[in-house]
Short mmCIF file of the C-alpha atoms (twelve columns), coordinates in Angstrom:
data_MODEL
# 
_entry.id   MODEL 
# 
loop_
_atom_site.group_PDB 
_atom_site.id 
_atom_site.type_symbol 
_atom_site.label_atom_id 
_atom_site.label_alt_id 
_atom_site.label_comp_id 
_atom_site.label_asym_id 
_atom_site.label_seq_id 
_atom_site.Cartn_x 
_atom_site.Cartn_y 
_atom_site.Cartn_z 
_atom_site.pdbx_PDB_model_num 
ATOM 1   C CA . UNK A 1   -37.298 -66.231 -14.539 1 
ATOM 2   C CA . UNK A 2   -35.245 -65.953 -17.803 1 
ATOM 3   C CA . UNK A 3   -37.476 -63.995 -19.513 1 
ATOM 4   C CA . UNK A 4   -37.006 -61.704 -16.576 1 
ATOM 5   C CA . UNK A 5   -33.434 -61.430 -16.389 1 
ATOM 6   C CA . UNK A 6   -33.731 -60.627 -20.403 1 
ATOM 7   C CA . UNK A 7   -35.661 -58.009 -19.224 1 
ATOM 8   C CA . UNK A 8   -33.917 -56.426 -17.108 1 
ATOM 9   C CA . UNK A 9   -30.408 -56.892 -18.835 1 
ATOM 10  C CA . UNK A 10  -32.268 -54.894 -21.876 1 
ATOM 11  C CA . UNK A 11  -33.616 -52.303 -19.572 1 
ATOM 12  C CA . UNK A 12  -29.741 -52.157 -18.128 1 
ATOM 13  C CA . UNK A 13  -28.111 -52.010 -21.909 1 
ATOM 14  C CA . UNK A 14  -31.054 -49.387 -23.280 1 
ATOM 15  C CA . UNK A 15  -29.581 -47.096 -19.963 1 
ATOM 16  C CA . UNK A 16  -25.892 -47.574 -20.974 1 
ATOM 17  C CA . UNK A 17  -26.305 -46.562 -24.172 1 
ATOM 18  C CA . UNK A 18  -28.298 -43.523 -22.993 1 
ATOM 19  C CA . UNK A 19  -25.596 -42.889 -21.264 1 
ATOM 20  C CA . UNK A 20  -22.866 -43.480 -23.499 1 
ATOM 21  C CA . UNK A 21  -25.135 -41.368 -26.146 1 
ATOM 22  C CA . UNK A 22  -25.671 -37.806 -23.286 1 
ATOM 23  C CA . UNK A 23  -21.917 -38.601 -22.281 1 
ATOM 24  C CA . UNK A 24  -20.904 -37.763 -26.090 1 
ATOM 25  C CA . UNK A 25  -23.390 -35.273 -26.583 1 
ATOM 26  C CA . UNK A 26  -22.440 -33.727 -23.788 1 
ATOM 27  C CA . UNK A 27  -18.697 -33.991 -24.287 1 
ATOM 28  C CA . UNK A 28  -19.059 -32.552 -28.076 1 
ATOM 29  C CA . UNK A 29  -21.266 -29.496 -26.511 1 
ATOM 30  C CA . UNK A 30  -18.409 -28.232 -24.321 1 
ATOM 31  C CA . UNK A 31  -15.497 -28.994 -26.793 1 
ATOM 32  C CA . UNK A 32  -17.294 -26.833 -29.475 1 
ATOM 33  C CA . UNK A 33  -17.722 -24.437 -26.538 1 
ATOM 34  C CA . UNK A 34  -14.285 -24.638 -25.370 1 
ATOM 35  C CA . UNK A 35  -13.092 -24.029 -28.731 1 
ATOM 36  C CA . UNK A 36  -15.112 -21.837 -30.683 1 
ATOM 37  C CA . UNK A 37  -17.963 -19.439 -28.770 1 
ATOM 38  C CA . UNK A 38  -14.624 -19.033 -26.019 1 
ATOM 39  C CA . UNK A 39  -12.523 -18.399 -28.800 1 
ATOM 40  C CA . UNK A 40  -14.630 -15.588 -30.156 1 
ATOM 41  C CA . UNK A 41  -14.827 -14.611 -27.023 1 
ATOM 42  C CA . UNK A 42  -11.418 -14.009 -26.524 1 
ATOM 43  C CA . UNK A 43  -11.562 -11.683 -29.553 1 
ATOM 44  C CA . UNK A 44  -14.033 -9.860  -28.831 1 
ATOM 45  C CA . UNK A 45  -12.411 -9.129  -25.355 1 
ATOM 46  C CA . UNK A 46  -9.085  -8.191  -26.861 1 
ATOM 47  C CA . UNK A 47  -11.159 -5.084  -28.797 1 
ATOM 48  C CA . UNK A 48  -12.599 -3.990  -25.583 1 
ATOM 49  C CA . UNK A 49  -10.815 -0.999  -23.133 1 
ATOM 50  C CA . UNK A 50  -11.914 -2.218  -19.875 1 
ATOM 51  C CA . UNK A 51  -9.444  -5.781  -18.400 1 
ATOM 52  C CA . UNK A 52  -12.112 -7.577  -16.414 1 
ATOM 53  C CA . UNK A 53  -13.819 -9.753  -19.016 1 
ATOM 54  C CA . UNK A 54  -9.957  -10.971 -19.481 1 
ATOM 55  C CA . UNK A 55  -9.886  -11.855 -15.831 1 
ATOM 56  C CA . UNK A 56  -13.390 -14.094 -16.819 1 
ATOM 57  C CA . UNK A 57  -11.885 -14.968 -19.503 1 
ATOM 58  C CA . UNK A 58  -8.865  -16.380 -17.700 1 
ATOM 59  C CA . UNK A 59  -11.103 -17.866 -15.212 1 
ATOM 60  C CA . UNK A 60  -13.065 -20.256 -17.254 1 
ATOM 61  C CA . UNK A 61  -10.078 -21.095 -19.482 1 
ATOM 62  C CA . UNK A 62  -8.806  -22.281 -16.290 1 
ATOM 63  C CA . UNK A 63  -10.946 -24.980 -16.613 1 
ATOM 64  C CA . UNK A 64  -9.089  -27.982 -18.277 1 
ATOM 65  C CA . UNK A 65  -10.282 -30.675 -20.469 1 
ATOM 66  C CA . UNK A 66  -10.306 -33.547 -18.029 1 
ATOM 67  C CA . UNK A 67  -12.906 -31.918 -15.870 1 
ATOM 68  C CA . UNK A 68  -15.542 -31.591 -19.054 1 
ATOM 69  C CA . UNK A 69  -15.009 -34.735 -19.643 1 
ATOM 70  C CA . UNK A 70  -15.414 -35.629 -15.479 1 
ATOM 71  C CA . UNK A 71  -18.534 -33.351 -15.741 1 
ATOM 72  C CA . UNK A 72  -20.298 -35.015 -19.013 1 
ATOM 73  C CA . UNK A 73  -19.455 -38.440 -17.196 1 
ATOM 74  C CA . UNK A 74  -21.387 -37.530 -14.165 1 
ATOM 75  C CA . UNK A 75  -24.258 -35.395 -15.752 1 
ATOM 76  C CA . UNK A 76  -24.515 -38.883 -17.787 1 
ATOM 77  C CA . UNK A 77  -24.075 -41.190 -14.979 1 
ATOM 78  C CA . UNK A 78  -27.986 -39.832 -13.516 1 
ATOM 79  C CA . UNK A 79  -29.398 -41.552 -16.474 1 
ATOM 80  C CA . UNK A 80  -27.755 -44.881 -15.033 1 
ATOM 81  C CA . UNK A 81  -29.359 -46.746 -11.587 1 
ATOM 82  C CA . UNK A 82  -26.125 -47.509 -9.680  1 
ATOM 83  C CA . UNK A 83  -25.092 -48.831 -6.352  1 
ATOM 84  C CA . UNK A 84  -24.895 -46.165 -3.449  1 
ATOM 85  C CA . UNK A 85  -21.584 -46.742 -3.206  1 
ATOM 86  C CA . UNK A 86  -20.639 -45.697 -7.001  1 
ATOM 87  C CA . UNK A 87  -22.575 -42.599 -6.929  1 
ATOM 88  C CA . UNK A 88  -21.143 -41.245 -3.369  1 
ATOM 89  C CA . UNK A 89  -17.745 -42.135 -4.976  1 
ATOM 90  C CA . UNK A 90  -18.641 -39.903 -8.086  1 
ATOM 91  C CA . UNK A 91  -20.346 -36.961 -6.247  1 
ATOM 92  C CA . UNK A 92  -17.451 -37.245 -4.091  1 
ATOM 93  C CA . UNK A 93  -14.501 -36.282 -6.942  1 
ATOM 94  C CA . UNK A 94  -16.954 -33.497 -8.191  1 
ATOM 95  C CA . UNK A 95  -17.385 -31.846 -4.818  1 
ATOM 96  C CA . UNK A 96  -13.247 -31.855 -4.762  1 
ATOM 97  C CA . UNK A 97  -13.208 -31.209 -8.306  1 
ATOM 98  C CA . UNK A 98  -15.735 -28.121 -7.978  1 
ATOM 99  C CA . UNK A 99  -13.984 -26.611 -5.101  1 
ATOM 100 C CA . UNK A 100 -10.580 -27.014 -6.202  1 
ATOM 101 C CA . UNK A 101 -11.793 -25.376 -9.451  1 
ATOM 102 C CA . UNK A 102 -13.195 -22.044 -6.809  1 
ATOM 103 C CA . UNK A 103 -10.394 -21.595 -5.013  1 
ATOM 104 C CA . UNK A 104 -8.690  -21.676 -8.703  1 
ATOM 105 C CA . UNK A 105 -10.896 -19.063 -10.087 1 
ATOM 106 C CA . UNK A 106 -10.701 -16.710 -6.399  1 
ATOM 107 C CA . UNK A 107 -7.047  -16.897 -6.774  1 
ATOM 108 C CA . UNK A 108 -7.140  -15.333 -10.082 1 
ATOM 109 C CA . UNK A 109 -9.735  -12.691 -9.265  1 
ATOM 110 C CA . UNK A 110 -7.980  -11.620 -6.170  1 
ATOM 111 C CA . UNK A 111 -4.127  -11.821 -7.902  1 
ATOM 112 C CA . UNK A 112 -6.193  -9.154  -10.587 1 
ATOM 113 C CA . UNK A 113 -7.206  -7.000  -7.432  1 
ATOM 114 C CA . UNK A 114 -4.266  -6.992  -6.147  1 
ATOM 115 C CA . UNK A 115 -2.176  -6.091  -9.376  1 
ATOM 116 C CA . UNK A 116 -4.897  -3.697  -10.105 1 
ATOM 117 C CA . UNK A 117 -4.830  -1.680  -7.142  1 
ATOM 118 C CA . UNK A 118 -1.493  -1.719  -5.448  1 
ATOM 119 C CA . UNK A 119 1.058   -2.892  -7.935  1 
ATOM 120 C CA . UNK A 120 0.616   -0.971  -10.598 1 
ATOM 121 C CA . UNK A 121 0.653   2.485   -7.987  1 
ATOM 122 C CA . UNK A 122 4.153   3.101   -9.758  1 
ATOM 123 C CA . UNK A 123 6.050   0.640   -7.313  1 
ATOM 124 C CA . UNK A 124 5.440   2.377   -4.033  1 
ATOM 125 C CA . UNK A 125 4.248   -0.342  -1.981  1 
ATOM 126 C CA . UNK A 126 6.615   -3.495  -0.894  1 
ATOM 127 C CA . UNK A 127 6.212   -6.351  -3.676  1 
ATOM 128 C CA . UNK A 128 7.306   -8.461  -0.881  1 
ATOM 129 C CA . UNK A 129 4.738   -7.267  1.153   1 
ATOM 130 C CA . UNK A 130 2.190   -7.514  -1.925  1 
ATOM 131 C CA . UNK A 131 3.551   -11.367 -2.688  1 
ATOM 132 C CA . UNK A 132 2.952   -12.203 1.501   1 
ATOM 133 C CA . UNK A 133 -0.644  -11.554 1.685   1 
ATOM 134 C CA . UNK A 134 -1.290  -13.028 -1.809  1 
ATOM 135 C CA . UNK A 135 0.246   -16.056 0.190   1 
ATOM 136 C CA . UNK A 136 -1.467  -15.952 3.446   1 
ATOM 137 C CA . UNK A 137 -4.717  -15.475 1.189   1 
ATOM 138 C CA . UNK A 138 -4.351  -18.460 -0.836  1 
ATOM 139 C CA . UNK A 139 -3.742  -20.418 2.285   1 
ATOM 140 C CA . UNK A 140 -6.877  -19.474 4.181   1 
ATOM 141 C CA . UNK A 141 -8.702  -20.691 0.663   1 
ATOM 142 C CA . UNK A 142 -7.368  -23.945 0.680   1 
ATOM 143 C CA . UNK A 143 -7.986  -23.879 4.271   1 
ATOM 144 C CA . UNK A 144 -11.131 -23.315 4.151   1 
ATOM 145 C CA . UNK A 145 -12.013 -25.213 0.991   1 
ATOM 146 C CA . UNK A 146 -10.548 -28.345 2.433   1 
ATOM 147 C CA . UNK A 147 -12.866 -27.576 5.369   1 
ATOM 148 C CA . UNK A 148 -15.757 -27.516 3.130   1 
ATOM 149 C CA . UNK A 149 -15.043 -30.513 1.520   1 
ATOM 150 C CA . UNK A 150 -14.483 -32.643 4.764   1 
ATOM 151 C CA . UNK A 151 -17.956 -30.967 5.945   1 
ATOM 152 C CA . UNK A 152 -20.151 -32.413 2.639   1 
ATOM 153 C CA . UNK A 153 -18.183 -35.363 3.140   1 
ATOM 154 C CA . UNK A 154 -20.007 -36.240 6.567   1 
ATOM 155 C CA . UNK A 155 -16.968 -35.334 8.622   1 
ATOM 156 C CA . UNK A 156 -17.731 -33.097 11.645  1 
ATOM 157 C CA . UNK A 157 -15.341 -30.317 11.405  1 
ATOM 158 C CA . UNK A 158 -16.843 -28.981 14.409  1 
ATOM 159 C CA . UNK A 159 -13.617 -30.098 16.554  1 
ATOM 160 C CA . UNK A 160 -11.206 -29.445 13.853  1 
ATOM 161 C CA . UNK A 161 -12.502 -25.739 13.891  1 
ATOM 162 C CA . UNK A 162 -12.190 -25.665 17.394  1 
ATOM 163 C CA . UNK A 163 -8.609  -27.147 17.288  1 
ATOM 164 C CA . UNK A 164 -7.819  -24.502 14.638  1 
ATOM 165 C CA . UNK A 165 -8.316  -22.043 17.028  1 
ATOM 166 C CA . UNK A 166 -6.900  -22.757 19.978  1 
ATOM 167 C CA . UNK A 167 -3.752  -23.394 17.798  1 
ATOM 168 C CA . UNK A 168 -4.225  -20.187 15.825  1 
ATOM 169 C CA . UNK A 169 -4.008  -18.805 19.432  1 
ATOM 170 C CA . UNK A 170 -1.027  -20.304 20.898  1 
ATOM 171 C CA . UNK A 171 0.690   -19.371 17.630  1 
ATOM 172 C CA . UNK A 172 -0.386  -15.928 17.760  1 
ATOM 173 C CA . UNK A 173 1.159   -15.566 21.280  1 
ATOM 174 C CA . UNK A 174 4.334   -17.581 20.158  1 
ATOM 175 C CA . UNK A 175 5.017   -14.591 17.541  1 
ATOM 176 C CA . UNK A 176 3.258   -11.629 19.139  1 
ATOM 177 C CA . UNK A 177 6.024   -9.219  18.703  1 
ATOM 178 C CA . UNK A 178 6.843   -10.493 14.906  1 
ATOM 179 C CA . UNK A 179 2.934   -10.368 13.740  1 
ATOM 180 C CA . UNK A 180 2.596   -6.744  15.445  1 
ATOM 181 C CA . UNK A 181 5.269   -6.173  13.215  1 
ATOM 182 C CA . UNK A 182 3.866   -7.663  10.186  1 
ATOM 183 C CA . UNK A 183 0.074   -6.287  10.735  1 
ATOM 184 C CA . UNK A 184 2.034   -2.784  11.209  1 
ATOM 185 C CA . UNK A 185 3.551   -2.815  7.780   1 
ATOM 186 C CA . UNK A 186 0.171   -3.862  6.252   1 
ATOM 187 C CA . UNK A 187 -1.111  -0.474  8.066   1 
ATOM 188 C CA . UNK A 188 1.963   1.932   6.495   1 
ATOM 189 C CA . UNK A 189 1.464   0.064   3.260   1 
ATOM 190 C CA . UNK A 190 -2.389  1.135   2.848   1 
ATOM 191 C CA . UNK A 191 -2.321  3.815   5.096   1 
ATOM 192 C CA . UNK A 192 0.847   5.584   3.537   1 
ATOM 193 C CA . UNK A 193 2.148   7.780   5.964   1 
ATOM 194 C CA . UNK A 194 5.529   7.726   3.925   1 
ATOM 195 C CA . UNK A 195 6.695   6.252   0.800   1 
ATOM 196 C CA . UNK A 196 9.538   5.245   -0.699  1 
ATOM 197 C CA . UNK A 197 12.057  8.288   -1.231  1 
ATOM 198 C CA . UNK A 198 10.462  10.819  1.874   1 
ATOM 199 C CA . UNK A 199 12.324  12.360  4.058   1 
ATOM 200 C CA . UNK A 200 11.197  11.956  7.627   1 
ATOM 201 C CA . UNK A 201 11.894  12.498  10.785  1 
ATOM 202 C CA . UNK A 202 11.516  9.771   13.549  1 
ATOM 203 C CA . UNK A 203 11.790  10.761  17.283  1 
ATOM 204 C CA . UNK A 204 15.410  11.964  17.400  1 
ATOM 205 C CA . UNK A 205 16.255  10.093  13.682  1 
ATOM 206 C CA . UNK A 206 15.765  11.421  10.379  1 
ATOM 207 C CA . UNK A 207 16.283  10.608  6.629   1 
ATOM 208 C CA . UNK A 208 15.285  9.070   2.998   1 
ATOM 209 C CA . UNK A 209 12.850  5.774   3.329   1 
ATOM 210 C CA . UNK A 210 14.796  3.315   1.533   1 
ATOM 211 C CA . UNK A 211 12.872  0.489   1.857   1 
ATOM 212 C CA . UNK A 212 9.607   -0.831  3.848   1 
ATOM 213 C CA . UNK A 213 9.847   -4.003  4.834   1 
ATOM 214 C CA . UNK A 214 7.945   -6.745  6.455   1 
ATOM 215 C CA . UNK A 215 9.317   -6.393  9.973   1 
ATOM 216 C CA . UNK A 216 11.421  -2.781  9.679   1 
ATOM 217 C CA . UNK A 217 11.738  0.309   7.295   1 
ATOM 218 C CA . UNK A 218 15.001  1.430   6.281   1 
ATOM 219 C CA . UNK A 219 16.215  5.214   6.481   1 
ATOM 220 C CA . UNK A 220 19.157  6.467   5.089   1 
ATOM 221 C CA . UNK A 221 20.615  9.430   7.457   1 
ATOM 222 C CA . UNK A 222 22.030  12.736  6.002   1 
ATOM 223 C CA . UNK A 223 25.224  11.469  7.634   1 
ATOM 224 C CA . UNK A 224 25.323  8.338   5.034   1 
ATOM 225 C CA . UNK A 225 24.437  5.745   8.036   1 
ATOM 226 C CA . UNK A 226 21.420  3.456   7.442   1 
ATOM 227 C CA . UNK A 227 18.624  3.356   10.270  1 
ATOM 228 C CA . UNK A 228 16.382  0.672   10.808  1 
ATOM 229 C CA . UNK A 229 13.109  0.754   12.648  1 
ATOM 230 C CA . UNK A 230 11.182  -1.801  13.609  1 
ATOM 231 C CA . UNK A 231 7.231   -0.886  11.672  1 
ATOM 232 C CA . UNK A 232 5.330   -1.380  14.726  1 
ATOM 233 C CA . UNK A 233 7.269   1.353   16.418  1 
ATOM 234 C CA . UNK A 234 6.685   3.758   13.499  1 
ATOM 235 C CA . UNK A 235 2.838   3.108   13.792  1 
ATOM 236 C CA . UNK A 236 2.726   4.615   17.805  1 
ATOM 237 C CA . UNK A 237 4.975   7.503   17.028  1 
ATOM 238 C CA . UNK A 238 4.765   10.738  15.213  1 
ATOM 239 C CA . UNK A 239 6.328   11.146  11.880  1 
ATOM 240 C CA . UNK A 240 7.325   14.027  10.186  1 
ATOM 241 C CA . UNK A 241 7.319   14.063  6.724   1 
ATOM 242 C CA . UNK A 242 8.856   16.381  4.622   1 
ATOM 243 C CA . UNK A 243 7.680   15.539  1.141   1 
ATOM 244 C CA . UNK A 244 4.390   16.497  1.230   1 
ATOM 245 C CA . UNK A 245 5.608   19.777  2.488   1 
ATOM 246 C CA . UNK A 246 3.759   22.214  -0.770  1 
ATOM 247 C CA . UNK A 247 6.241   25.185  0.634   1 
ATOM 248 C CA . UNK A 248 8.539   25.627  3.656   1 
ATOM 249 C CA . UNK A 249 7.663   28.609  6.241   1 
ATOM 250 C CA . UNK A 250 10.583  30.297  7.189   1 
ATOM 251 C CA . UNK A 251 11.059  32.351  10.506  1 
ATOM 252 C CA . UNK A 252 14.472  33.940  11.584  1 
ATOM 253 C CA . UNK A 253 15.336  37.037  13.741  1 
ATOM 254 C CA . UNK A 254 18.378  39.682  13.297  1 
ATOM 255 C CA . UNK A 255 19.216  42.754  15.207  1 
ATOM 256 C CA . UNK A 256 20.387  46.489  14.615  1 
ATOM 257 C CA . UNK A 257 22.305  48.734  17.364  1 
ATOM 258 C CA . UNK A 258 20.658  51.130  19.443  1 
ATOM 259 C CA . UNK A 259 22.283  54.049  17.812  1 
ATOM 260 C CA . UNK A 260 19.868  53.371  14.659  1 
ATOM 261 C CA . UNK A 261 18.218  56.356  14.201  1 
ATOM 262 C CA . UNK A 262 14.032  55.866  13.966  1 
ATOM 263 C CA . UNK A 263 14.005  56.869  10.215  1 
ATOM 264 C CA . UNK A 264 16.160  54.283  9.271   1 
ATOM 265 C CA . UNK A 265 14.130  51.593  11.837  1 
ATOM 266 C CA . UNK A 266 10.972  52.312  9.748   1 
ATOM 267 C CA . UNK A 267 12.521  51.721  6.782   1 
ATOM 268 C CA . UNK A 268 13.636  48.205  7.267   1 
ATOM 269 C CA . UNK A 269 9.849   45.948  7.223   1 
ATOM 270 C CA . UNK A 270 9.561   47.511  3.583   1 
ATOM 271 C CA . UNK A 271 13.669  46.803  2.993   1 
ATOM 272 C CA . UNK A 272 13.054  43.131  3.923   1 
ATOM 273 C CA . UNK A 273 9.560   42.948  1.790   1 
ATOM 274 C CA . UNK A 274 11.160  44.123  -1.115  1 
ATOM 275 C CA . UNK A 275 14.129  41.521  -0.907  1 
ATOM 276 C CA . UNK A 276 12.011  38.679  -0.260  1 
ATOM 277 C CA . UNK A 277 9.307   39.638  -3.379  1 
ATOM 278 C CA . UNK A 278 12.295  39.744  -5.801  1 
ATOM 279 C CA . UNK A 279 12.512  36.139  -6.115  1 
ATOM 280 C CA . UNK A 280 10.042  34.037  -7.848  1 
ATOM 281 C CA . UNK A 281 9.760   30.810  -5.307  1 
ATOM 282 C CA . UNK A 282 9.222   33.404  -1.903  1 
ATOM 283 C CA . UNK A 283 5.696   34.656  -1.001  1 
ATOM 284 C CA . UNK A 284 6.467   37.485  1.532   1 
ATOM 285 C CA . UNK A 285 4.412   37.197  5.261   1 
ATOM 286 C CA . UNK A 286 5.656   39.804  7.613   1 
ATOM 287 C CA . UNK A 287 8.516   41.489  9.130   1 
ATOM 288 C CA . UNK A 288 8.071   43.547  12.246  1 
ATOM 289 C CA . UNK A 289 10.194  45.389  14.978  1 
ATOM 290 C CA . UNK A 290 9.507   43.111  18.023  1 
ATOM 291 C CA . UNK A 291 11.471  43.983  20.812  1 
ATOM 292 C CA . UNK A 292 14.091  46.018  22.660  1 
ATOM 293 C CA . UNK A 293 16.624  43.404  23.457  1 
ATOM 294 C CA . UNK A 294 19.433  43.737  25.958  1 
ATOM 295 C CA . UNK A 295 22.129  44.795  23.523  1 
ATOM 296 C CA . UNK A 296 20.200  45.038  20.023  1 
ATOM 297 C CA . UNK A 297 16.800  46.501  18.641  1 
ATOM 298 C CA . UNK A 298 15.255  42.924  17.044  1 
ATOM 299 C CA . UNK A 299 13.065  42.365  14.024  1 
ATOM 300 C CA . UNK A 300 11.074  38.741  13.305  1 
ATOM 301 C CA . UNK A 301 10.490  38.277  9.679   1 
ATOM 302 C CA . UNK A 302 8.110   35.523  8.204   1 
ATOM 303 C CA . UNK A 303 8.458   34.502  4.737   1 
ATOM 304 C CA . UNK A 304 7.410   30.722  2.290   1 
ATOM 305 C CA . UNK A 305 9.233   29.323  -0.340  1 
ATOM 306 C CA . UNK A 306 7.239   27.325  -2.461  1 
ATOM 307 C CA . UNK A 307 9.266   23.955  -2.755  1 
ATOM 308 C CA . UNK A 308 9.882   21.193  -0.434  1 
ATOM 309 C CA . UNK A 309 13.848  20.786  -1.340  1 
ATOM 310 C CA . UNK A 310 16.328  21.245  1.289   1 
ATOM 311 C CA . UNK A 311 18.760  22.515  -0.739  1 
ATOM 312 C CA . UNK A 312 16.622  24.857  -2.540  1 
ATOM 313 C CA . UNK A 313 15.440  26.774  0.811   1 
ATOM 314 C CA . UNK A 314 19.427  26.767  1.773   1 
ATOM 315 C CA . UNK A 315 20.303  28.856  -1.620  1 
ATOM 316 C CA . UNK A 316 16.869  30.864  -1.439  1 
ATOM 317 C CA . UNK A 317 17.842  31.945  2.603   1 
ATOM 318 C CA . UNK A 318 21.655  32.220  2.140   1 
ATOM 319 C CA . UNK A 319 20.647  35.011  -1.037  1 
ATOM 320 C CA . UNK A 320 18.250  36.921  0.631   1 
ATOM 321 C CA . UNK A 321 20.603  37.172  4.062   1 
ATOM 322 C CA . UNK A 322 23.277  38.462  1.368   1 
ATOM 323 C CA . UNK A 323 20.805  40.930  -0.150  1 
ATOM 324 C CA . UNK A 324 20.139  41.886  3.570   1 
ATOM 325 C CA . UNK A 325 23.423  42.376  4.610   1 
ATOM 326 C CA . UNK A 326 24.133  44.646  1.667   1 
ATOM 327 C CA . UNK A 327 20.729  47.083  1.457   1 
ATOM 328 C CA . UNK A 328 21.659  47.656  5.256   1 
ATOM 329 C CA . UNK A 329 25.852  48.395  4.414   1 
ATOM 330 C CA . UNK A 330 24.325  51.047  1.777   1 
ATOM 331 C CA . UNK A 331 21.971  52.830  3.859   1 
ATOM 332 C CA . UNK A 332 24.247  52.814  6.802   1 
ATOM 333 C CA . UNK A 333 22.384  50.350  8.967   1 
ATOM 334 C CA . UNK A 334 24.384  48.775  11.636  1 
ATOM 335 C CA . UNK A 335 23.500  45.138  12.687  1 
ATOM 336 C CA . UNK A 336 23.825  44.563  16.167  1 
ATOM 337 C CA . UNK A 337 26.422  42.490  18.303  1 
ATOM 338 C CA . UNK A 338 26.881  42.592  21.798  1 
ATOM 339 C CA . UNK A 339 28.173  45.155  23.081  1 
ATOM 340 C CA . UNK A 340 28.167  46.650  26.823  1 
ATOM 341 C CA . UNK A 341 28.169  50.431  27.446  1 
ATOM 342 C CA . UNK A 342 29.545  51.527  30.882  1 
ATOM 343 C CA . UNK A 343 28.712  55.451  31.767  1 
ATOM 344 C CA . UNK A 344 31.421  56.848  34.893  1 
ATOM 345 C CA . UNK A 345 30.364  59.075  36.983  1 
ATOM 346 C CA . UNK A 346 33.134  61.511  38.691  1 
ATOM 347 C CA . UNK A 347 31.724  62.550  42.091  1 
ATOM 348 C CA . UNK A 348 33.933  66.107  43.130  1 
ATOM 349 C CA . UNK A 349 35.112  65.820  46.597  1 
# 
């Protein structure tokens, strides 16, 4: 009987020190990769164009020293027989350990997505906006990793699922109007209808975006008075938007009296085409005699201006009205007013 429990307490101390001996091993193998082949690595990766083996980088520095050490203390611990009460307390921490460390690593990836793609798009898009679904992200990862490991845990997560919903529900109702609001400024975020510094025009509102918000964009009026519209009701109307305009069409009628003599009519679609050519931001379209009006003989002219500014068209118009005004004064071309001609007739007796 002694000679057997010799036995068995040498069989137990030749299995410790295996263990002690891998746990070292082990532990030496990922310090010298920890701090050398990472290391060159990392130099290598600072030589390269291209950012994503930085993200990798960053990922598996991430990983601290205490969970090498964790991880050479469990890959050692197989080499030891042990109670089943030890080892589901060990595989326990590394499930936590090795989910924790996911969601750790997803968080980075995604924050390089994120930064990649939308920040860096010369600050057009909402940072708060950005920051919010960074947030709501990370949540749904710890959600769900915390699911995950209650599941390999033996907990039935089954109900808590279930519960998840049904609350995910009555919170959804609860704050209908403010999530329609919030989904909405995801959709003029990615979808861009506008950005910051447009000018648009909302139903009967117009003006410069300001900001875009979570709940409500911000316009400031010609006037100087700030509007503020809720997002979801910019996502179910029509917007005008003025910036993307490439050139402005311009339309505008004008009149001559009746006592214009035909000559001088046919001379006036050429008149206008010259005028408008002259200037280097106008592409000339048309200019036609249209109609006989009541008290004037009217011509529609058609004409771009290849800029999007307000101002701009204003001074472009206001010269080529001026340039109107004085071909006709030279060639003796009357514009029209309204006027009423009565004719008398004197019946003899």
């Amino acid at each position: 009987m002694l000679k057997e429990n010799i036995f068995h307490f040498s069989d137990f101390v030749n299995s410790l020190l295996v263990v002690i001996l891998v746990f070292f091993i082990l532990l030496l193998l990922f310090r010298l990769f920890q701090r050398y082949i990472l290391r060159h690595f990392k130099k290598v990766a600072q030589k390269t164009k291209t950012d994503i083996d930085d993200i990798f980088l960053k990922i598996i520095g991430s990983v601290k020293p205490p969970f090498y050490f964790f991880l050479s203390f469990y890959l050692a611990f197989q080499f030891l027989e042990s109670t089943g009460f030890i080892e589901k307390t060990v595989n326990t921490i590394l499930i936590i350990w090795i989910t924790i460390q996911a969601i750790v690593a997803t968080q980075i990836l995604s924050g390089y997505i994120i930064k990649k793609f939308f920040v860096k798009e010369k600050n057009k898009i909402s940072k708060a906006s950005i920051q919010l679904i960074g947030k709501m992200f990370n949540g749904i990862l710890w959600i769900i990793g915390l699911l995950l490991i209650l599941s390999n845990l033996g907990v039935d997560i089954t109900s808590l699922i279930a519960g998840l919903g049904i609350g995910g529900i009555a919170i959804a109702l609860a704050l209908q109007n403010v999530l329609g609001d919030l989904f909405s400024s995801f959709a003029l975020h990615f979808d861009k209808p506008f950005e910051i510094g447009d000018y648009i025009v909302v139903g009967s509102h117009s003006g410069i975006v300001q900001k875009i918000g979570i709940k409500t964009t911000r316009i400031m009026a010609l006037q100087g008075e700030e509007i503020v519209i809720s997002n979801q009701e910019l996502t179910s109307t029509r917007i005008q938007n003025f910036k993307k305009m490439k050139e402005r069409r311009i339309c505008f009628s004008f009149g001559t009296i009746y006592g214009t003599s035909s000559e001088k009519l046919k001379q006036i679609p050429g008149i206008i085409r010259e005028i408008v050519q002259n200037n280097r931001l106008t592409r000339f379209d048309r200019a036609h005699f249209v109609k006989f009006d009541n008290f004037a003989l009217l011509f529609d002219v058609v004409y771009y201006i290849s800029s999007s500014e307000y101002a701009i068209y204003r001074q472009i118009h206001q010269e080529i009205l001026f340039r109107i005004k004085e071909e006709f004064e030279g060639r003796g071309i009357v514009m029209a007013y309204p006027t009423q001609t009565l004719y008398i007739q004197n019946n003899p007796k």
